[in-house]
N, C-alpha and C positions, 0 to 999 in steps of 0.2 A: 295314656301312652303318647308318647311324644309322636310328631308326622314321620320326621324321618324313621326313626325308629322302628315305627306301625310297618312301614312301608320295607326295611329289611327283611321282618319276621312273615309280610306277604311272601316278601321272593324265594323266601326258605320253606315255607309253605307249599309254593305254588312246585316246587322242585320234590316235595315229598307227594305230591297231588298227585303227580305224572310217572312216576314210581309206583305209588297205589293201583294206577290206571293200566300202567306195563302187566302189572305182577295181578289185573282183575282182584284187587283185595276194597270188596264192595262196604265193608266194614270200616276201614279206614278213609275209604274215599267221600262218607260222608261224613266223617269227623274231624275231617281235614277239612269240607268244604264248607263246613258250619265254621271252624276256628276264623275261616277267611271272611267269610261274610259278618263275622262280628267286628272285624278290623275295618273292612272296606264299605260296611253299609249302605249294599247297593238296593238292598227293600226301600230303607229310609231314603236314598239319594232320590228312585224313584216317585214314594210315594210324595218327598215335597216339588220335582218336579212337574207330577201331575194332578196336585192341590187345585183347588178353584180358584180362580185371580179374587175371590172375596175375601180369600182369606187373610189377606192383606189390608182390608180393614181402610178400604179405598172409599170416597166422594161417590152419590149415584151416578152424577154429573161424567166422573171418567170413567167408571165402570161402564156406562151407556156407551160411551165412545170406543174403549176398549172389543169390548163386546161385539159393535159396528163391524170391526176390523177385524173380527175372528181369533180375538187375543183371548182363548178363557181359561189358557192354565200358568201357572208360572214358567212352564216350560213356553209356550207361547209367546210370553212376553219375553222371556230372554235369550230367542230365537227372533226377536228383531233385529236385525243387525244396524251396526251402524251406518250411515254413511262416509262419515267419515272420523277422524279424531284429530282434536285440535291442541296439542302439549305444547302448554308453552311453558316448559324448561328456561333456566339461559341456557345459551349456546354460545360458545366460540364462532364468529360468523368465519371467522378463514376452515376451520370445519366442515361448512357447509357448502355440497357440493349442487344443490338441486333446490329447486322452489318447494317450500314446506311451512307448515307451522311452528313457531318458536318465540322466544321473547330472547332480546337482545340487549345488553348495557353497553352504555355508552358516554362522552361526555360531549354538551352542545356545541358544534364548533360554529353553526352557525343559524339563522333563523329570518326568512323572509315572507312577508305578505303581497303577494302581486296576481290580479286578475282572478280571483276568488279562488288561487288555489296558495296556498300557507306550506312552506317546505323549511325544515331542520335537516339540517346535516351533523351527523353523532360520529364521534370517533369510537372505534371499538376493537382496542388491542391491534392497532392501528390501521384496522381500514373504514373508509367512509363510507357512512350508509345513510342512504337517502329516505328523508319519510317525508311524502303528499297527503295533504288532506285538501278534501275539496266541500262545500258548503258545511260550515263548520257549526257544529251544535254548539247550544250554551257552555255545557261542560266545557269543548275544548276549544273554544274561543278565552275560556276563566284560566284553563291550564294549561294553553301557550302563551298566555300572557305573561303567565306566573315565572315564566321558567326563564333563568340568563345564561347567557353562554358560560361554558366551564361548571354548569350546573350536569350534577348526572341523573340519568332519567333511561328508566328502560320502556320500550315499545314493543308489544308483541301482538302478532297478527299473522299474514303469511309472508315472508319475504321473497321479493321475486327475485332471480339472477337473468340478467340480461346481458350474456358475454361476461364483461368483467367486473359487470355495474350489479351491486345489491343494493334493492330499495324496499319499503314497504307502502304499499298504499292505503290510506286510512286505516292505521295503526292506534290500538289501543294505548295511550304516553300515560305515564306516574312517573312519579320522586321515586329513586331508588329504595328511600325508608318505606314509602306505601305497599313494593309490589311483592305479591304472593305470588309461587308458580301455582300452576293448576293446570287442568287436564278438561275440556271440554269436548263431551262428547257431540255429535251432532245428527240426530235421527231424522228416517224418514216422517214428512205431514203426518200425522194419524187424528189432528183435532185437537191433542194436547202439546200446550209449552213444554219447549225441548227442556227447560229444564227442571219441569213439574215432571216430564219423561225420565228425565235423569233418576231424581229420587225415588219414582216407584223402583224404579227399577234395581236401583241402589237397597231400597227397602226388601226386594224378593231375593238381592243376595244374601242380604242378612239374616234370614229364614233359613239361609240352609243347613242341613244337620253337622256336629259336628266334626273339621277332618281327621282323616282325609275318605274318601267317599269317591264310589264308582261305581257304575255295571257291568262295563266291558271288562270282558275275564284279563285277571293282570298280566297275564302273559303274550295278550297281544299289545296289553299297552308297552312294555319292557320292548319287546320284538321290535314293535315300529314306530319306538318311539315318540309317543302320543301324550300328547299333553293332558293332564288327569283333569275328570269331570271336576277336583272340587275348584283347580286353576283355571278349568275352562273358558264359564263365564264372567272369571273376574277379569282375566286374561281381554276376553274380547269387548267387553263395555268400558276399558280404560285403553287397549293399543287398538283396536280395532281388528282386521283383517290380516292378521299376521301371517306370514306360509303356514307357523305351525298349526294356527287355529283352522285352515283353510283344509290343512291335514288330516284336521281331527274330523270334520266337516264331510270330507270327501268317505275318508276311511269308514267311519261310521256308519253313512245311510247306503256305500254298499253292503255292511256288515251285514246291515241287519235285511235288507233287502237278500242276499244272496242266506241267508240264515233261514229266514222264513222259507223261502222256496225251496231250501234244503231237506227242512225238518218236515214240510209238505208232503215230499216225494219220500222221504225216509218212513212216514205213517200211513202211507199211499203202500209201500212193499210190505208191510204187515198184514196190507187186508189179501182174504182169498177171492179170487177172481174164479169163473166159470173158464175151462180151457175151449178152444176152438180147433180142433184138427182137423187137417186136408191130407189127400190124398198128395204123394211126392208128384205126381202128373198134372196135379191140381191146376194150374195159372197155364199148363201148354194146352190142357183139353178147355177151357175155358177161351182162349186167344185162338184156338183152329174154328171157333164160331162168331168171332168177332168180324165184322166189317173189313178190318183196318186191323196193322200190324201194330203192336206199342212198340213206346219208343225204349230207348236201354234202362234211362231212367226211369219209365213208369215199371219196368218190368223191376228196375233194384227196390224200389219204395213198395211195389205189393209183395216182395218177397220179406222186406222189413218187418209188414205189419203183420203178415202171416208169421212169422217168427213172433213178434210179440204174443198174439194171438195163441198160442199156443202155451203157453206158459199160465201157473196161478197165481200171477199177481196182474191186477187191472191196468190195463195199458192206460197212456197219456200222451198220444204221439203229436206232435205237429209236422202237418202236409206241406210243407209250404211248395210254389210254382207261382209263375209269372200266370198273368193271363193267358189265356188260350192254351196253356202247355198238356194238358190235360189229365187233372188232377181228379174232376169227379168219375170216368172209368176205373181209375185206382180205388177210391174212394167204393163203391158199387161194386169190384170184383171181390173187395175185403168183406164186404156187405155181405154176397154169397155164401162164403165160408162159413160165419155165423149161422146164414139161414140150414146151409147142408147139417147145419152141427142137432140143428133143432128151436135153435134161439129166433127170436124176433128183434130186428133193427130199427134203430127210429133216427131221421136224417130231419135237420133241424137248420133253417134258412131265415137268413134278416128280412128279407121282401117276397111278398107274393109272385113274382117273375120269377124268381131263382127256385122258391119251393116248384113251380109250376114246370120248369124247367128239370131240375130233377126227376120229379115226379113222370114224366114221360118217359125222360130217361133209364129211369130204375123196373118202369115196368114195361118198357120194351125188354130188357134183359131178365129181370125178373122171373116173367112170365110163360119164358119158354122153360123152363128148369118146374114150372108148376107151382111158382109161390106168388100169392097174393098180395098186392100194390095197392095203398089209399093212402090220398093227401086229404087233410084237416089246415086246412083255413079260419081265419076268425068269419068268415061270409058262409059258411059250409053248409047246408041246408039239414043231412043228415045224420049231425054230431051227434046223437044218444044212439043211433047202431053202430057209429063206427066205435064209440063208447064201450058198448058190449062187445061187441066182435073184436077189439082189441083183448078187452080183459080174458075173454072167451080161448084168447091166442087161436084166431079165423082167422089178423091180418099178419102180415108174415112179415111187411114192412110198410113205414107209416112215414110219408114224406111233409110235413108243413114250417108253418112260420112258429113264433109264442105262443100261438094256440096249444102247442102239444103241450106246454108244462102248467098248463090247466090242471088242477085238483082232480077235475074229472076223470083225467088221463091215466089211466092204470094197464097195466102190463101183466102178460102171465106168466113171462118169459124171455125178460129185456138182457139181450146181450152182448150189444152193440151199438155204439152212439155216435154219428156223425152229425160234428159239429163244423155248419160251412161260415168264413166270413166270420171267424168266432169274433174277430173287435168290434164287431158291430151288437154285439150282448153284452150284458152286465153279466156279474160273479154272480149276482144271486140264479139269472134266468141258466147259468152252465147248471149251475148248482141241484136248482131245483129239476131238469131233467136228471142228470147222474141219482139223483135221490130214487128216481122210478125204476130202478136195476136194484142187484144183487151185487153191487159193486163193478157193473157193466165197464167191459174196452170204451174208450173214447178215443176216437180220431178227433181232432183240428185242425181244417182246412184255413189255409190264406192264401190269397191272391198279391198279397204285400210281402214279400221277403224281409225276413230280421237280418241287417248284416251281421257280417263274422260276430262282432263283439259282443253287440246284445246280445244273441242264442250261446253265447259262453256263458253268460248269465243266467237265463233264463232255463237254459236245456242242457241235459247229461249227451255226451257221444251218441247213446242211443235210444233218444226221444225226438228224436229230426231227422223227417225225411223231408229230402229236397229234389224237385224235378226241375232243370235247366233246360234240355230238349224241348225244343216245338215238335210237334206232328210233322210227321214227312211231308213235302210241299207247299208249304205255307212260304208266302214271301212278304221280305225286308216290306215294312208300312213307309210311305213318305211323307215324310214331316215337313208341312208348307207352313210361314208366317207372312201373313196379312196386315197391312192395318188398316183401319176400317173404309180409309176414301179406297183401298181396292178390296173392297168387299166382294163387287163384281166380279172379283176373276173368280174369287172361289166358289160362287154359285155357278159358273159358265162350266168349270170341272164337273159339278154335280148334275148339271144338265148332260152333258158330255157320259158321264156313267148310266144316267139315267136312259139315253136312248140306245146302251150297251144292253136294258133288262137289269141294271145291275141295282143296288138300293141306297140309301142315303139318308145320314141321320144329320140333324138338327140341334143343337143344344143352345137352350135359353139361356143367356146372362144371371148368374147366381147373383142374388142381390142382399151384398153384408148385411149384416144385423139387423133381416128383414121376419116379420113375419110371411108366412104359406103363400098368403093370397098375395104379395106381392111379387111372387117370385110366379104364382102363377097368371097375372097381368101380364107378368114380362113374356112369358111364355104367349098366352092369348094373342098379344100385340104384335111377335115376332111369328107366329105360325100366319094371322089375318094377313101380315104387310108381305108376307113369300109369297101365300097363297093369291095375289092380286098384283105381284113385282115378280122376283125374278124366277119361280117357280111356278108361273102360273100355267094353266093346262097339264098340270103332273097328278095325278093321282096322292096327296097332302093329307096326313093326319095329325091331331095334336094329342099328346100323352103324359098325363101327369098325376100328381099322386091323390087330389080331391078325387078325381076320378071314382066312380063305383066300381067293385074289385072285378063284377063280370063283365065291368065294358070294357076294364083296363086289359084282363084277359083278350077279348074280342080281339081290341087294335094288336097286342103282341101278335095272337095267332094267325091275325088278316097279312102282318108285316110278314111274320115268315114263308106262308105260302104266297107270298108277292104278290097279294092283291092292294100291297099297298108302295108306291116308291121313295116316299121322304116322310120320312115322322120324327115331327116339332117333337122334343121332350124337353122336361126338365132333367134332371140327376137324378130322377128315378129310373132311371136305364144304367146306370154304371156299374150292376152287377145284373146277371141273371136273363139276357136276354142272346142268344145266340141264333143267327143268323150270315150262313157261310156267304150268303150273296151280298152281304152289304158291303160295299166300297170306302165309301166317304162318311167322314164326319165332321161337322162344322161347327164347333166351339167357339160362340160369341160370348163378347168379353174374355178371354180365356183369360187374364192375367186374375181375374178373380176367385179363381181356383187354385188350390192346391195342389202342388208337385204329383203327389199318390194320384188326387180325383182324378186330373187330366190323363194319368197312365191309363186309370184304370177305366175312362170313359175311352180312351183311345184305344181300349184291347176290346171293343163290340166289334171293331174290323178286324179282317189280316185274319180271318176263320178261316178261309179256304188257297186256293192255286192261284185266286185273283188280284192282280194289282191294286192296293189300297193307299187310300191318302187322309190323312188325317191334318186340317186344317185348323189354324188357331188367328183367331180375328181380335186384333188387340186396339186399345188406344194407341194417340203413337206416344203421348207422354208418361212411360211406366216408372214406377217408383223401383230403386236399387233394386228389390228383394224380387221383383214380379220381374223382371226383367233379367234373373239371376233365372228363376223360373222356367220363362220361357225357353232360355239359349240352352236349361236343362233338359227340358223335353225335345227341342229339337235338336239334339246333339245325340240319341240313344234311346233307341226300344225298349233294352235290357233291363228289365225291372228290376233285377237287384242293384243295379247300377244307380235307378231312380233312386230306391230306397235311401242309399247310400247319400246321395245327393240331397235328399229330401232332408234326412236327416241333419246334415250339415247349417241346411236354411232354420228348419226348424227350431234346432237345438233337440236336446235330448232328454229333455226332462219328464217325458211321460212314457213308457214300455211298457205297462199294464194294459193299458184299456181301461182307465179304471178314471174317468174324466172326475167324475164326480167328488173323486178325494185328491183331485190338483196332480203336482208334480211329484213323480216318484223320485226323480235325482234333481238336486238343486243344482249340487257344486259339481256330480263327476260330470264329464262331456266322456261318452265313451269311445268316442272315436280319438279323443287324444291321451287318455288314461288308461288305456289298456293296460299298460305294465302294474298300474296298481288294482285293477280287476284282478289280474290275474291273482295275484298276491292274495285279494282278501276272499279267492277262491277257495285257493289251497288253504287258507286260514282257517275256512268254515269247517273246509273236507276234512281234513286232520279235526279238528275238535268231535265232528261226528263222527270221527270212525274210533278215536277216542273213548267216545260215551263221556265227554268231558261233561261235566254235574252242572249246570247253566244255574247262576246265582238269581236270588227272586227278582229283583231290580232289573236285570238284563227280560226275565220274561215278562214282565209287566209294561217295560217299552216298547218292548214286542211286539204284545197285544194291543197296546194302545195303536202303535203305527203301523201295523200290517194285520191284522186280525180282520179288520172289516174288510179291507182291501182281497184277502185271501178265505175266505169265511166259507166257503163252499168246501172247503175241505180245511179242518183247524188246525190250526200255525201249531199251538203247543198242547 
């Protein structure tokens, strides 16, 4: 069957598919979706794009090199993008509006040698065009010699336009009779000659099955006009980076990104969850014994997750809140409802400060209600009772770090899972806790706000719960910058709080691409030189992550009953330690931190009703980006504000958490692609509420590119 032809009988297809799908007629819907995938062979498209680069029948020599660079499927390789493309066409030069690649005819009007640079001037369709060469090879020293005026000859290269002037600089010259157009492409170094690169590459289009061939369902290519997988690659390794190709590019990896997380959440409402019910009184009699009033939002977010909780399908919520706003009471009153229900809760923390933190907090509240509180540390001295008395269901709630999703770890009656700081864990470690339930609620806490765009992504309406409110009385932080010859003033402030009673934190200079112990020199070096300069006579500790877990314990809990006033740390304090008396903090080097760190080192203060100041000691010579940084942290508290910001510097290419498999979005930037988010939302949503038949080539790229990524609960 002819392409075009194939390709009617798809769209005549795809028109009775969606008729089938209207009218639930399950009989035809797969006999229609078998017709299409004999036509569009997106099994085969797939399985030769995820063939092994061997099969190409390649040198060990490139294959090793190949390999090096993480090339090892044909998809891989033809997922190199160009850098650029060099077509030299002729071209009309009064055509040409802008500096490019091209080849030009012409004839010689005229031809000079002076001070080693050699210039010909070409007439071409009557405008002059200038070509320079400068230290001239054998070749073209032979074939400007060769050449006489009124001789025609074309030169191609890039030509530059200067106002009204077109010239080329060291241009490729032949006899009209000799020149061929051609098309060079020009890739990134990888170790292999660009154009030993070219023909592999050339060779793995010629591999491909025969067209036309695709996996993306045809009716989003029709819709948005998407350039088809088999034009794809030929398309980008001869024009390069066309809008269309950039299109297809963008549209794609949200495709299947927002697919995966669809069909997730779509297998995730299948399963039965254990229901959690409260009393309608529940969260007022719960708050007439609290401390402290909540704020509107923490009372909207526990009324949220009590409403999830409630229902039999397993929750998936994200908490998100700024620092200090205070998420883990939320977190803790949900906790309750479980426990009243019967169930046992397990709260699961990146650092021993935070689980430790918790853990106090949960069993102060806990405790009066009559239920049983134990934290599990990897340091724990008792871990085979609290082993049994878990399985036993004796602990009521179990607060630690990675420890808990220890094999060991068994439950009699898990129904409830708070996950704090979830980016700081892999999918496997979510994973393997959710495995110790019955299909257990999972809350997800973050102290990093997703803005608007990502959570359109990421999250349904009602999967996010968000707390903006601080705690009543807490006040505005002030954000001082430094540099370092006035280092002094900001130690004189910290002196200044210190004989207030009040505390003061220290932060070591983060040191790039360092191992541990250098960062904790840095720390050593800067707690020894306070300790003996400008904090000397203060009660001085230093804290950091070599540390033994029970001394690191010690200094936290010596800090918060203020038996301590300045404690050196490194970034092992940026979550998990709270302390309403601390004031000040002192961030040396801060340009070497990250937008997020700095926030969320600067949210240890600004706990309580007391004036806080958070200092930032920089060099004075900062590069663009640190210096973009800085004016961002002192211009705004507002952590989603940060985020926002953060995001900007950053780029956008990572929203999982998931480091280890690289960048989730290449091409989108979501903060300027929204309107096509949006788009290949609704794309997904309608196809799943559809039940639209997902052809095998579309689930096999799937799996290939979201499966490991999402693996704690399976994509398809």
């Amino acid at each position: 069957m002819e392409k075009e032809t194939a390709l009617a009988v798809l769209g005549k297809l795809e028109s009775k598919l969606f008729e089938a799908l209207f009218n639930h007629d399950r009989q035809n819907i797969k006999k229609l979706a078998k017709k299409e995938e004999s036509i569009i062979k997106s099994s085969k498209a797939a399985d030769w794009l995820l063939s092994d680069i061997e099969t190409l029948s390649l040198s060990k020599p490139t294959l090793k090199k190949l390999k090096e660079k993480e090339i090892l499927t044909i998809y891989d390789l033809l997922n190199l993008k160009p850098l650029r493309v060099e077509n030299y066409s002729l071209v009309n030069p009064k055509e040409i509006k802008y500096s490019r690649f091209c080849a030009i005819k012409g004839a010689v009007l005229s031809k000079e040698s002076r001070k080693r640079v050699f210039t010909v001037i070409l007439n071409s369709n009557g405008l002059h065009i200038r070509c320079f060469w400068f230290n001239l090879t054998p070749y073209l020293k032979k074939m400007l010699s060769s050449i006489k005026l009124g001789d025609i000859v074309v030169c191609s290269g890039k030509l530059q336009i200067d106002g009204f002037i077109k010239q080329f600089h060291h241009p490729h010259i032949e006899k009209e009779e000799n020149f061929k157009e051609s098309i060079k492409v020009v890739y990134p170094s990888i170790g292999i000659r660009n154009s030993n690169l070219q023909n592999i590459i050339e060779k793995a289009l010629q591999s491909a099955p025969k067209e036309p061939f695709e996996y993306l369902p045809y009716n989003i290519i029709l819709k948005n006009r998407i350039v088809m997988l088999n034009e794809f690659y030929k398309k980008l390794h001869t024009e390069g980076e066309t809008e269309g190709i950039v299109h297809r590019f963008k549209y794609e990896e949200l495709f299947f990104l927002i697919l995966a997380l669809e069909l997730q959440k779509k297998r995730v409402k299948t399963q039965k969850a254990l229901t959690i019910n409260v009393d309608k009184n529940f969260l007022k009699q719960i708050e007439e014994n609290l401390p402290f009033e909540l704020t509107k939002d923490q009372k909207k977010a526990t009324n949220e997750i009590l409403s999830d909780l409630a229902k039999d399908k397993p929750m998936l919520r994200l908490l998100q809140g700024d620092v200090g706003c205070g998420k883990t009471i939320v977190a803790l009153i949900s906790g309750l409802a479980a426990l009243k229900n019967g169930y046992q809760i397990a709260i699961m923390t990146p650092t021993q400060p935070l689980a430790t933190q918790f853990f106090q907090q949960a069993k102060k509240l806990y405790e009066k209600y009559g239920f049983s509180v134990e934290i599990l540390l990897s340091h724990t001295k008792n871990k085979k009772e609290i082993y049994n008395r878990l399985k036993d269901g004796k602990i009521d709630c179990i607060v630690g770090t990675h420890a808990l999703i220890q094999d060991e770890v068994e439950f009699k009656n898990l129904g409830f899972i708070v996950i704090d700081e979830q980016h700081r864990f892999g999918v496997e470690q979510r994973k393997n806790l959710s495995n110790k339930g019955t299909f257990p609620h999972t809350l997800i806490m973050s102290a990093t706000p997703i803005p608007r765009t990502l959570s359109m992504i990421l999250y349904s309406n009602g999967e996010l719960s968000t707390i903006r409110e601080k705690p009543a009385g807490r006040r505005e932080i002030k954000n001082l910058h430094f540099f370092k010859r006035d280092r002094e003033k900001a130690y004189k402030i910290a002196i200044e709080e210190i004989k207030k009673s009040h505390q003061v934190y220290v932060i070591a200079p983060l040191i790039e691409e360092s191992e541990h112990f250098e960062e904790l020199k840095a720390a050593e070096e800067l707690f020894n030189e306070l300790k003996d300069g400008y904090l000397k006579g203060t009660r001085i500790a230093l804290l950091h992550g070599k540390l033994p877990p029970q001394q690191k314990e010690e200094i936290i809990n010596q800090f918060k009953n203020g038996k301590i006033d300045c404690l050196v740390s490194t970034t092992v304090i940026e979550v998990g330690i709270d302390s309403p008396n601390a004031t000040v903090i002192i961030i040396e080097n801060a340009e070497r931190f990250g937008l997020a760190q700095l926030h969320q080192l600067r949210g240890r203060i600004g706990r309580s009703n007391l004036e806080s100041f958070a200092i930032f000691i920089t060099d004075e010579n900062l590069s663009e980006n640190a210096q973009k940084r800085i004016d961002a942290i002192l211009k705004t508290n507002d952590g989603f504000e940060i985020a926002k910001l953060d995001l900007k510097l950053r780029g956008t290419g990572e929203i999982l958490g998931t480091r280890q498999h690289g960048r989730d979005l290449v091409y989108t930037d979501i903060l300027k692609d929204i309107e096509l988010i949006k788009k290949v939302k609704r794309d997904v949503e309608f196809l799943i509420e559809k039940n639209y038949p997902l052809n095998e080539g579309l689930i096999k790229m799937l799996r290939y590119k979201w499966e490991e990524r999402l693996n704690y609960i399976k994509v398809v």
